[in-house]
C-alpha positions in Angstrom: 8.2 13.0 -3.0 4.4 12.3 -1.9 4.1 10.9 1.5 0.6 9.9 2.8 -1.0 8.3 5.8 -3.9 5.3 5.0 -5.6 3.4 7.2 -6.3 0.0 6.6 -10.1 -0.2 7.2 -10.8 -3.7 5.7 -11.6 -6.5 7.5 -8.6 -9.1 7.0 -5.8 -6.3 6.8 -3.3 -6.7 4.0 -3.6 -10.4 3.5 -2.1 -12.5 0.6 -4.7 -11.2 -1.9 -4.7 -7.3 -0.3 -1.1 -7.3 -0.7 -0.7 -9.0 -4.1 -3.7 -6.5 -5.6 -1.4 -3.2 -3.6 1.6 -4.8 -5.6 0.3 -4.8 -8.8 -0.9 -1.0 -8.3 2.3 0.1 -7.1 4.1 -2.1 -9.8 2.2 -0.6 -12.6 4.1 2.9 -11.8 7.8 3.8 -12.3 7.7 6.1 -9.2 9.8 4.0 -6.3 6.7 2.9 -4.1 7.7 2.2 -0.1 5.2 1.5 2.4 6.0 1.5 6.6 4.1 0.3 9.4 5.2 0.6 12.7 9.0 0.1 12.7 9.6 -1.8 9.0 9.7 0.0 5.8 9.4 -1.8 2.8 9.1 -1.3 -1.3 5.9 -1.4 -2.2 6.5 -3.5 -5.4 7.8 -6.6 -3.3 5.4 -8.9 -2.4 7.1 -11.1 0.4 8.3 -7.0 1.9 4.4 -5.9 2.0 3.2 -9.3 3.2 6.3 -8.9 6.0 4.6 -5.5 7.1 1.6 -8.2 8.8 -0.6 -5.1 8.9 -4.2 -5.8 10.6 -7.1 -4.2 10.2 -7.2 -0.9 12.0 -3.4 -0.1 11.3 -1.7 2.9 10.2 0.8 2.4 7.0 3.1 5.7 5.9 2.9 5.6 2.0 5.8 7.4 0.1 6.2 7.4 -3.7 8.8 9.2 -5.7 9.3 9.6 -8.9 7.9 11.1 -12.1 4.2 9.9 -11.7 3.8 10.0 -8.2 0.8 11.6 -7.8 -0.9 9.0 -10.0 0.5 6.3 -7.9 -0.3 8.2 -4.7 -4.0 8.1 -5.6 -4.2 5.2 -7.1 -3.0 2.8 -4.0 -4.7 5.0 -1.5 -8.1 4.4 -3.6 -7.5 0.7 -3.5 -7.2 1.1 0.3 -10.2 3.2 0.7 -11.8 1.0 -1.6 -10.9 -1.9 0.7 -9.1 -3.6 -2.0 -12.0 -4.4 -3.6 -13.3 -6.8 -0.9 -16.5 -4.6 0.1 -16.1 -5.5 4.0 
């Protein structure tokens, strides 16, 4: 199991189209993918459960991922994040 700590540096937080671009990522992998902010943990590959996380800007999420490719699925959502889902702000 892979645990990691992102940051959310992009301006809107994980918004509809943030969260629906993590769930695709995270859906794309057979790893189980759950992310946690603050006191709710959710699977990653739910979009109402990331959406429920209501994560702003600034926030700290726990990523964990398990499974047989978890260290693809591990870099490939914490790029998306770093990469600040693509937005560029």
């Amino acid at each position: 199991m892979k645990e990691i700590e992102l940051e959310l540096i992009n301006r809107l937080g994980l918004h509809a189209r943030a969260a629906s671009k993590l769930v695709q990522s995270a859906s794309s992998f057979d790893s189980q993918v759950w992310l946690s902010h603050q006191d709710k943990r959710v699977n990653a590959k739910s979009i109402m459960g990331v959406l429920l996380l209501a994560a702003p800007c600034g926030s700290r999420l726990t990523l964990e991922v398990d499974g047989p490719d978890e260290d693809a699925a591990a870099e490939a959502i914490a790029g998306l994040v770093a990469d600040r889902f693509g937005e560029g702000e």
